[in-house]
KOLDOVO-738451 format. One record per residue (C-alpha): residue in one letter; chain; x, y, z. Coordinates in Angstrom, 1 decimal. Layout:
N
{A, A, {X, Y, Z}}
...
% end
This chain:
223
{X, A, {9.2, 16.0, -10.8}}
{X, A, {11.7, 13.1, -9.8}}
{X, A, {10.6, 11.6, -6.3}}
{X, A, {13.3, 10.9, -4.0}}
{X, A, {14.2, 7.3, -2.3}}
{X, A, {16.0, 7.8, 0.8}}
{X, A, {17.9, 4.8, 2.1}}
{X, A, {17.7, 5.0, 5.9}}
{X, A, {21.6, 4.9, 6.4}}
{X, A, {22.0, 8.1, 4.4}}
{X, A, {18.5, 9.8, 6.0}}
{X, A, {16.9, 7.7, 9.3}}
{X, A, {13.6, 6.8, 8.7}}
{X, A, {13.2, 9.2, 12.3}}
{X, A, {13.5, 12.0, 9.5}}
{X, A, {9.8, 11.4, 8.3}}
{X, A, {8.0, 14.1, 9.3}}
{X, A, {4.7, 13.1, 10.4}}
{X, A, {3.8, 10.9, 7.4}}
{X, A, {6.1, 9.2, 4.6}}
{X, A, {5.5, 6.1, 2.2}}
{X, A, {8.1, 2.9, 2.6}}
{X, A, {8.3, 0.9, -0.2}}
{X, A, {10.1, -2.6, -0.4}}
{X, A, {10.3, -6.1, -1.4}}
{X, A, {8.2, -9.0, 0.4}}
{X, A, {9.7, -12.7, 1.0}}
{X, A, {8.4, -13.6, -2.6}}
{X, A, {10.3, -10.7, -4.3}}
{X, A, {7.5, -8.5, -4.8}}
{X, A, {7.2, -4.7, -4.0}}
{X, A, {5.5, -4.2, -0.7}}
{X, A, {4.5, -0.5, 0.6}}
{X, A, {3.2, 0.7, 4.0}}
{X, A, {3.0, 3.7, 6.0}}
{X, A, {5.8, 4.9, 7.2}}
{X, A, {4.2, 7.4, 10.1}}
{X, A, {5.9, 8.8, 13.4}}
{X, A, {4.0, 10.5, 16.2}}
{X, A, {5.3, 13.0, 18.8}}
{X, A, {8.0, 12.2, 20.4}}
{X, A, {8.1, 8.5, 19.2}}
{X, A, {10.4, 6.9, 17.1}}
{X, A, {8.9, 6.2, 13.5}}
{X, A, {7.0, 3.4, 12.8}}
{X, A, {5.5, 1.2, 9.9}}
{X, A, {1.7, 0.1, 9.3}}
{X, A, {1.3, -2.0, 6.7}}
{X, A, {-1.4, -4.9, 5.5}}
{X, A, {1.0, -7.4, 4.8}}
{X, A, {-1.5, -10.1, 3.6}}
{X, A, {-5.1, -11.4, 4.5}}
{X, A, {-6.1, -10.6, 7.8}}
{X, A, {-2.5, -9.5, 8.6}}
{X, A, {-2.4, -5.6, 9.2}}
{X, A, {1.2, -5.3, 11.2}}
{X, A, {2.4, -2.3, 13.0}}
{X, A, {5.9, -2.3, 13.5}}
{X, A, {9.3, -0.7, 13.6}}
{X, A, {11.0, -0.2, 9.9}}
{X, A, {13.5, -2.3, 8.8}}
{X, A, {16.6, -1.6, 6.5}}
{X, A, {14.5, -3.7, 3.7}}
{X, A, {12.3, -0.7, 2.9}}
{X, A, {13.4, 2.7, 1.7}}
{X, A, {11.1, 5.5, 2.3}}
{X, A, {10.0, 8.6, 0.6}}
{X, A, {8.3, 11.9, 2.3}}
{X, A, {5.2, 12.7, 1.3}}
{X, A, {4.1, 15.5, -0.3}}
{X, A, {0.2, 15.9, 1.8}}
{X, A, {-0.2, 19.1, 3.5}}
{X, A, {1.1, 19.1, 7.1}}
{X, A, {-2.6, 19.0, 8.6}}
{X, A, {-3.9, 16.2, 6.5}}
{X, A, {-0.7, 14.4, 7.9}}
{X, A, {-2.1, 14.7, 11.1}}
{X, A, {-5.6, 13.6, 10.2}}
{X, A, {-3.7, 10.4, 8.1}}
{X, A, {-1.4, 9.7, 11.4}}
{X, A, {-4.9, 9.7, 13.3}}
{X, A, {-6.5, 7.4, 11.4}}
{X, A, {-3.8, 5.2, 10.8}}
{X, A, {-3.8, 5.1, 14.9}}
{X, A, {-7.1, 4.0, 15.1}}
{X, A, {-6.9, 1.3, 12.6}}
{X, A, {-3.7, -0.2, 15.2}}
{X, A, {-5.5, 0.3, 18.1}}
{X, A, {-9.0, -1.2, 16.8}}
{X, A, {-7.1, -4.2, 15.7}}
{X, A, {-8.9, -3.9, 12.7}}
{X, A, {-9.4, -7.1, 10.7}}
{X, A, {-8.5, -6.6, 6.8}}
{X, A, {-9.0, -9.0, 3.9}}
{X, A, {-7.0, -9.3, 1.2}}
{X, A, {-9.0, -8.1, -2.3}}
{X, A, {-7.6, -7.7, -5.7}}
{X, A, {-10.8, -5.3, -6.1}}
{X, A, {-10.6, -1.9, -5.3}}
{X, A, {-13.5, 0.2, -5.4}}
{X, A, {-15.1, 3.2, -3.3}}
{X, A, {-14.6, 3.4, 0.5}}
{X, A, {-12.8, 0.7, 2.9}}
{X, A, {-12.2, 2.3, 6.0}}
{X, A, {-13.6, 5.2, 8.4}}
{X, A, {-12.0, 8.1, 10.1}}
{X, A, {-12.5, 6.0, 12.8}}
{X, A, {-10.5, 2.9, 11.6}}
{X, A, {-13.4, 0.7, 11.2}}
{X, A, {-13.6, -1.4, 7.9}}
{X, A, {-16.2, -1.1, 5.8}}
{X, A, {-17.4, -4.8, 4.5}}
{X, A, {-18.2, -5.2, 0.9}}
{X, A, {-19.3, -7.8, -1.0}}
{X, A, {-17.6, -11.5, -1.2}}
{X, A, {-13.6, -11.7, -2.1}}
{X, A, {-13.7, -7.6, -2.2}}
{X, A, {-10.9, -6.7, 0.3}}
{X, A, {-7.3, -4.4, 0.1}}
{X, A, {-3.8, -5.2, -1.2}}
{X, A, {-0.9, -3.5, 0.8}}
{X, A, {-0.9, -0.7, -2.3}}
{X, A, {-4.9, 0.0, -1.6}}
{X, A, {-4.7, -0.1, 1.7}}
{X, A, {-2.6, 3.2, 1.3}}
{X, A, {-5.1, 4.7, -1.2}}
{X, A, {-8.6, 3.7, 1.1}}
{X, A, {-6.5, 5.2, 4.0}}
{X, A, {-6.1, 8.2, 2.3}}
{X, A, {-10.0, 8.7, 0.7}}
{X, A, {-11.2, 8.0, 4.8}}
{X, A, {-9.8, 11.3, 4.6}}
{X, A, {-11.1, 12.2, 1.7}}
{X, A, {-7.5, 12.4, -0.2}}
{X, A, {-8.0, 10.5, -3.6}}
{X, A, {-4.1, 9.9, -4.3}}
{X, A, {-4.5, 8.7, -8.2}}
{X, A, {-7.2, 8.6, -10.3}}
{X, A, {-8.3, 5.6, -9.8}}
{X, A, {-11.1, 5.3, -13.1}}
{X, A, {-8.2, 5.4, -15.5}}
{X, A, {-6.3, 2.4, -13.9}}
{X, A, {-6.0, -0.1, -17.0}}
{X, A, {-6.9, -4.0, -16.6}}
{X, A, {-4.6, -6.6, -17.9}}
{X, A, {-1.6, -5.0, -17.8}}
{X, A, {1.6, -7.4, -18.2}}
{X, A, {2.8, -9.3, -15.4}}
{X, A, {-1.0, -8.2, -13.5}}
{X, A, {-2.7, -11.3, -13.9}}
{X, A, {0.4, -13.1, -12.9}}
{X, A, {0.3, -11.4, -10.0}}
{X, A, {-3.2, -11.9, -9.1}}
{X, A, {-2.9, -15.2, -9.4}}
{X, A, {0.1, -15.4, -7.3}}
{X, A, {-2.0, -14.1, -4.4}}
{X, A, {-5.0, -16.2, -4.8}}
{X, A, {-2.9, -19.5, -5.2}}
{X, A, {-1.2, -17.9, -1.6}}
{X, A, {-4.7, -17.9, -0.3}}
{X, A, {-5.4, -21.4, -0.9}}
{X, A, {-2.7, -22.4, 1.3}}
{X, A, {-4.4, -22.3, 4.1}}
{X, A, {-7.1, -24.7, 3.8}}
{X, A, {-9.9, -21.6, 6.1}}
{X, A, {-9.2, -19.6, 3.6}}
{X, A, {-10.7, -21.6, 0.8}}
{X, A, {-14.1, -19.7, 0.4}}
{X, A, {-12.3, -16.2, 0.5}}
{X, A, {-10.0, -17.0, -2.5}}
{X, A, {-12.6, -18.7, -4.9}}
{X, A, {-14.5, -15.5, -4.4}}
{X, A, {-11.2, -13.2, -4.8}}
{X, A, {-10.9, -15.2, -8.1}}
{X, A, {-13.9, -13.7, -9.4}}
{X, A, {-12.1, -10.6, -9.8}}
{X, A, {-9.1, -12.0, -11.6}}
{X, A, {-7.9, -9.2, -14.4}}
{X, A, {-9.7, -6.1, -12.3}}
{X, A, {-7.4, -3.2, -12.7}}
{X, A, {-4.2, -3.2, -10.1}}
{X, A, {-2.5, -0.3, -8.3}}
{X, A, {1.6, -1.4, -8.1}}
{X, A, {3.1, -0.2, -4.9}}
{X, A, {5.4, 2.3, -7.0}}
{X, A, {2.7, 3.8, -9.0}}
{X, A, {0.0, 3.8, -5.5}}
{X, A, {3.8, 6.0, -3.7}}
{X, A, {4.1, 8.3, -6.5}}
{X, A, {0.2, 9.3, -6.0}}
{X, A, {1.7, 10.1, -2.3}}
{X, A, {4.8, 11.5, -3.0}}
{X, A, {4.1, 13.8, -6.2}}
{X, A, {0.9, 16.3, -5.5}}
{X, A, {-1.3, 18.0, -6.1}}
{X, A, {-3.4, 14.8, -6.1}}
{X, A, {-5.0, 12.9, -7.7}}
{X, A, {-2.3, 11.8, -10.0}}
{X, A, {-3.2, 11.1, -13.6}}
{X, A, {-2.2, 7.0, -14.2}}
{X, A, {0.1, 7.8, -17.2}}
{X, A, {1.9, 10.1, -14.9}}
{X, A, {2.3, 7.8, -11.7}}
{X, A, {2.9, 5.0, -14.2}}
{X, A, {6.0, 6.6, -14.9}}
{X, A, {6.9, 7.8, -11.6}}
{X, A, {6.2, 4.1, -10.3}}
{X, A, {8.8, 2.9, -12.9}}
{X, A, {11.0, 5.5, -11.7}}
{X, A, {10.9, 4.2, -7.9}}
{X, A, {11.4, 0.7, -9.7}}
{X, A, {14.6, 1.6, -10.8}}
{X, A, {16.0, 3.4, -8.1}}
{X, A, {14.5, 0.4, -5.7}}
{X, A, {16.9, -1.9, -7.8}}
{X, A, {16.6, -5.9, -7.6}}
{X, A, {15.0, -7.8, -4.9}}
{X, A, {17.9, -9.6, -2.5}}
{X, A, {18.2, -12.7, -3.2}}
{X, A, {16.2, -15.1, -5.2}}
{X, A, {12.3, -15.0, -5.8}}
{X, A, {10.2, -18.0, -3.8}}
{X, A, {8.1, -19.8, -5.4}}
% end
């Protein structure tokens, strides 16, 4: 089933109801997703973890286009809740290239686990979901060493080690170089394309799908 991108000057991101998915680039030119949640008579907003120790709630910008998603209308409002408390706790994320088990509680609290273990902005969606107990993709048959994965790993640690108190954090993030990796696209498909969870050959190509209709990054890629 094809998933839909809307672009928000065709369908306003206001249109979400309850709980959508926006997927876009970052300044380096790779995907970035987040939630893309509205409550009651608010205008929408976007949660997002957009690095280590940087969880941002804010309002959507034209970069991201967004997608509906397809989780009954009461889990909606248990993901909206949680997603609430996470904002209002504050709630101090790191950045992990590991993804295993449970992250967060209902409550928005985060769940510590062992040294360099932390979220990316893709499973950050998927531990928000399983605190309420929604698996969105099945998550054992993620492959390891997938093209262009280890690149990206190492992108992120080598961001890390930019700042010099973050040190500790990466070289234990590095021991998890080539652990499996859940792309944006194939973490919004898992969203947008129930019943979940979705197998990984099927969000695989659902994710390339959203690839292509997301197009090109603007502009050139940082280095």
């Amino acid at each position: 089933m094809p998933i839909t991108l809307h672009h928000p000057d065709a369908r306003a991101f206001d249109e979400v109801q309850q709980l959508g998915i926006a997927i876009g680039f970052n300044d380096r030119g790779g995907q970035h997703i987040g939630f893309l949640y509205k409550e009651d008579g608010k205008a929408a907003r976007l949660c997002h973890l957009a690095h280590h120790f940087d969880m941002r709630d804010s309002e959507p910008s034209k970069r991201y286009r967004w997608i509906q998603t397809t989780i009954g209308k009461e889990n909606r409002a248990v993901l909206v809740g949680i997603i609430r408390n996470i904002i209002d706790r504050k709630t101090r994320i790191p950045y992990g290239i590991r993804y295993e088990k449970d992250y967060l509680t209902p409550n928005g609290e985060y769940i510590k686990r062992g040294l360099g273990n932390g979220l990316t902005c893709a499973t950050f969606i998927l531990a928000v979901c399983r605190a309420s107990a929604i698996e969105l993709l099945r998550c054992e048959e993620g492959p390891a060493g997938r093209e262009g994965d280890l690149e990206f790993q190492a992108d992120q640690i080598a961001a890390l080690r930019q700042c010099k108190k973050y040190q500790f954090h990466a070289d234990n993030v590095s021991q998890h170089l080539g652990d499996s990796r859940y792309r944006p696209d194939e973490v919004a498909a898992g969203a947008c394309n129930g019943p979940t969870p979705l197998g990984f050959a099927e969000a695989e190509a659902l994710g390339k799908q959203i690839a292509r209709d997301l197009g090109r990054p603007p502009g050139p890629r940082k280095k």
